[in-house]
N, CA and C atoms as a LAMMPS dump frame, in Angstrom:
ITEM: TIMESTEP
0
ITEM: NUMBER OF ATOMS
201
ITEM: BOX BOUNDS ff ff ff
-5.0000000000000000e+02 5.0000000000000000e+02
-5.0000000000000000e+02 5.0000000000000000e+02
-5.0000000000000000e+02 5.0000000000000000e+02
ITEM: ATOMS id mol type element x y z
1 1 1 N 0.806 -1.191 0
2 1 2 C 0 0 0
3 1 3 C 0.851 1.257 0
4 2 1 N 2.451 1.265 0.412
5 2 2 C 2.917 2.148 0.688
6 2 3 C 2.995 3.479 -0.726
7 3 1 N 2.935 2.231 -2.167
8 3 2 C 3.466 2.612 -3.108
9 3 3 C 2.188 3.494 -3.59
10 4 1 N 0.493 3.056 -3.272
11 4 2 C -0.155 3.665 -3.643
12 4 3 C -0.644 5.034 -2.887
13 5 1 N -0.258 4.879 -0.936
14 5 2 C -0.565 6.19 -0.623
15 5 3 C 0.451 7.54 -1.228
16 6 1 N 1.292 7.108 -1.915
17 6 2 C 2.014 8.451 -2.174
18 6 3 C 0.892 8.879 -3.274
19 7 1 N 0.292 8.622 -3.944
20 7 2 C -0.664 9.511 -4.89
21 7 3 C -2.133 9.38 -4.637
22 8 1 N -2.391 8.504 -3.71
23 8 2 C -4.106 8.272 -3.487
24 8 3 C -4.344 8.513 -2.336
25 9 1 N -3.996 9.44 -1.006
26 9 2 C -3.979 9.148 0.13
27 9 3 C -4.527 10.729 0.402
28 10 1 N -5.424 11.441 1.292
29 10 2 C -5.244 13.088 1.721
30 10 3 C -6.699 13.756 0.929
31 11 1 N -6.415 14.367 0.923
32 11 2 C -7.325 15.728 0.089
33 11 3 C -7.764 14.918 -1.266
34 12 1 N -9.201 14.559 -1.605
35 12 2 C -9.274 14.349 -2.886
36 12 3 C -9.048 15.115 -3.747
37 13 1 N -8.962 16.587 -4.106
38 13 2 C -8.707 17.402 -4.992
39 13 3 C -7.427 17.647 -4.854
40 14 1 N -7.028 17.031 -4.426
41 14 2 C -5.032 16.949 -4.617
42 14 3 C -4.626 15.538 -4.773
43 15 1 N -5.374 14.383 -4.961
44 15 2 C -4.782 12.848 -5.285
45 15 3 C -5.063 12.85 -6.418
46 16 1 N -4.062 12.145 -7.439
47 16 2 C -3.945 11.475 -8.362
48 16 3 C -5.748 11.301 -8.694
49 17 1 N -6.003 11.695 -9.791
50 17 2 C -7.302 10.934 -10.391
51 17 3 C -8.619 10.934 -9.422
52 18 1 N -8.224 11.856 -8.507
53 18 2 C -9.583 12.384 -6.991
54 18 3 C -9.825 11.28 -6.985
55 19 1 N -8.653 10.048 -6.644
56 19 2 C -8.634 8.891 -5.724
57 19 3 C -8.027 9.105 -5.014
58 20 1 N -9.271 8.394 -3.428
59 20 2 C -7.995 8.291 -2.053
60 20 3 C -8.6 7.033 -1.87
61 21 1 N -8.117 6.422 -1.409
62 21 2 C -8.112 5.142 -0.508
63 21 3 C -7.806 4.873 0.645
64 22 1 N -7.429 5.82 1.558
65 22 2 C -6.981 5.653 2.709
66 22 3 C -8.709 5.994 3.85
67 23 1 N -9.855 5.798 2.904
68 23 2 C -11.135 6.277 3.623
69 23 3 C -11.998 5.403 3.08
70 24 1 N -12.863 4.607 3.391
71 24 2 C -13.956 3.735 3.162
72 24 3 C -14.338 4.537 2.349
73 25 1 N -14.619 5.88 2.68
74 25 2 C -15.818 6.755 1.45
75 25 3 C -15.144 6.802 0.462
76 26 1 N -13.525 7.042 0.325
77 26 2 C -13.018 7.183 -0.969
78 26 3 C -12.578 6.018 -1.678
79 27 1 N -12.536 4.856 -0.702
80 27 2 C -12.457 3.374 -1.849
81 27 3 C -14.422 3.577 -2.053
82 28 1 N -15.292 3.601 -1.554
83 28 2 C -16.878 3.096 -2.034
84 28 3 C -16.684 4.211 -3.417
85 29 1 N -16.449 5.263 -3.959
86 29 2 C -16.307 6.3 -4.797
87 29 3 C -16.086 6.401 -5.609
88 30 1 N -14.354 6.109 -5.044
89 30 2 C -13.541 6.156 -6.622
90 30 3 C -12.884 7.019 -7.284
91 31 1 N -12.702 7.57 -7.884
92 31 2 C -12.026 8.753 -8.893
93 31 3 C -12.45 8.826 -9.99
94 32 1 N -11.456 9.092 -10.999
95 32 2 C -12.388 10.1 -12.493
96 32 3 C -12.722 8.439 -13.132
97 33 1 N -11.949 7.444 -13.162
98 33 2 C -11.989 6.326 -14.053
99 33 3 C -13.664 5.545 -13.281
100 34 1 N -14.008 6.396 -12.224
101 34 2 C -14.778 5.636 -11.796
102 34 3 C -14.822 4.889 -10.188
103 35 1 N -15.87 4.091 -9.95
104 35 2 C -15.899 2.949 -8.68
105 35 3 C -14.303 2.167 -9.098
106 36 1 N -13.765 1.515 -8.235
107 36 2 C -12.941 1.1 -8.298
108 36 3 C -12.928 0.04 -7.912
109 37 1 N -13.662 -0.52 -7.05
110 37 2 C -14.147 -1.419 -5.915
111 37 3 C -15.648 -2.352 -6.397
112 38 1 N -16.011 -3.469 -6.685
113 38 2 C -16.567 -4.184 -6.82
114 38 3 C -17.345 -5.195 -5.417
115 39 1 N -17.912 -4.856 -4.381
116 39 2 C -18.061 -5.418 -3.171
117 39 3 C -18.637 -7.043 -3.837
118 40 1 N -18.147 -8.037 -3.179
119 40 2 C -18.385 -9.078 -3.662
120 40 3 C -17.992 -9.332 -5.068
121 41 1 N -17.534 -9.299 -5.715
122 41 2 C -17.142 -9.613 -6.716
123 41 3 C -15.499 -8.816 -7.355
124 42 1 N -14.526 -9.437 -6.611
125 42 2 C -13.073 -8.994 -7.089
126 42 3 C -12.716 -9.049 -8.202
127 43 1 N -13.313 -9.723 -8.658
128 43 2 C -13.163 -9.806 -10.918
129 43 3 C -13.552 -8.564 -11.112
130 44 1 N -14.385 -8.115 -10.857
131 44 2 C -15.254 -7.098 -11.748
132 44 3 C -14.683 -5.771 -10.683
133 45 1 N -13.503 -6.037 -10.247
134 45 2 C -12.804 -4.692 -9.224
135 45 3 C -11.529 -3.863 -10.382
136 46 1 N -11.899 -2.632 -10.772
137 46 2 C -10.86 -1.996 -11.021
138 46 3 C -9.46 -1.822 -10.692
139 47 1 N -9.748 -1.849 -9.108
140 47 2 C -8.621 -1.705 -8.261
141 47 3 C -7.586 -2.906 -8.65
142 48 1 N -8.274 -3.939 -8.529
143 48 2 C -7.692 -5.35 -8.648
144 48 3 C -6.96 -5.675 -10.252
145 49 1 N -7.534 -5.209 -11.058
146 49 2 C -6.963 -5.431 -12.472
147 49 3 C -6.105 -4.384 -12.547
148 50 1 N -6.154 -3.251 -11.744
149 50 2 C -4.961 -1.82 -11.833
150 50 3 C -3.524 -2.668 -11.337
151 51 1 N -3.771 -3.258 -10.332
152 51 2 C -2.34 -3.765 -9.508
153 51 3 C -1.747 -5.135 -9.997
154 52 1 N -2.603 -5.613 -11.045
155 52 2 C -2.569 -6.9 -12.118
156 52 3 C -1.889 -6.6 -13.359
157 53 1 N -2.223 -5.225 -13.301
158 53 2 C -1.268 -4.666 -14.958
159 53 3 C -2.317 -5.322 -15.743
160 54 1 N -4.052 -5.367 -15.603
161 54 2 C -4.546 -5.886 -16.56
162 54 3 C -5.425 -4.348 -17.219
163 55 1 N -4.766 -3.667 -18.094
164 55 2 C -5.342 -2.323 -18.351
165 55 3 C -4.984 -1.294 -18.036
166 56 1 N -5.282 -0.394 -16.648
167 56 2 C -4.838 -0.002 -16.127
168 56 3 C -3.503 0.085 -15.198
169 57 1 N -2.346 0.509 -15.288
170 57 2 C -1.134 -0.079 -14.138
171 57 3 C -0.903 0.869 -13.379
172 58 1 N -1.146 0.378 -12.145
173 58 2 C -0.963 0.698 -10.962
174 58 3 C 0.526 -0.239 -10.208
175 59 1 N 1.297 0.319 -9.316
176 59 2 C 1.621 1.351 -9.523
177 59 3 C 2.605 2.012 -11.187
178 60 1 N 2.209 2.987 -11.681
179 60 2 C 2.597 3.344 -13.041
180 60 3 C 4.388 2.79 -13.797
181 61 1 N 5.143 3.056 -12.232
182 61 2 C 6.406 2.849 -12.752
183 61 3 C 6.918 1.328 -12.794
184 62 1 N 6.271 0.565 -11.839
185 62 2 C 6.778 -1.18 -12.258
186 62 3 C 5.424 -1.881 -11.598
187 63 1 N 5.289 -2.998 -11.689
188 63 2 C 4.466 -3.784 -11.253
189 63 3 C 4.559 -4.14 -10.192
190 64 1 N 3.854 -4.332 -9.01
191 64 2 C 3.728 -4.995 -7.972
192 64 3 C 4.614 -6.201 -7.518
193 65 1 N 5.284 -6.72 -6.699
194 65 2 C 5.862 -7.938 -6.64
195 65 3 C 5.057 -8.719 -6.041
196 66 1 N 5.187 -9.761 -5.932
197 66 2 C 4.196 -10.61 -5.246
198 66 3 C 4.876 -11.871 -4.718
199 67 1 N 5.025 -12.311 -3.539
200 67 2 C 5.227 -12.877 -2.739
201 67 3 C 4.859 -14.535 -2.227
């Protein structure tokens, strides 16, 4: 998470894409691309295909490692 609060975290009109995530209200929300969040259903989660590099890449400069 560390990599995404540097641009999604604070003031929505100062995050990346008026996404924050560091607030229930701003994961239920979202930003300009939209909801991000799919409750019950993680396929159909933005968030989840952003940090997958499926479309969207999150974070922009390399991919996630995974463990």
């Amino acid at each position: 998470m560390r990599y995404c609060y540097e641009c999604h975290s604070g003031d929505p009109r100062k995050a990346k894409s008026n996404f924050v995530l560091d607030t229930r209200e701003g994961l239920r929300k979202g930003g300009q691309s939209g909801a991000v969040i799919a409750p019950g259903n993680p396929d159909e989660s933005l968030l989840i295909e952003a940090v997958q590099y499926m479309g969207l890449e999150m974070p922009p400069k390399e991919k996630l490692r995974t463990n």
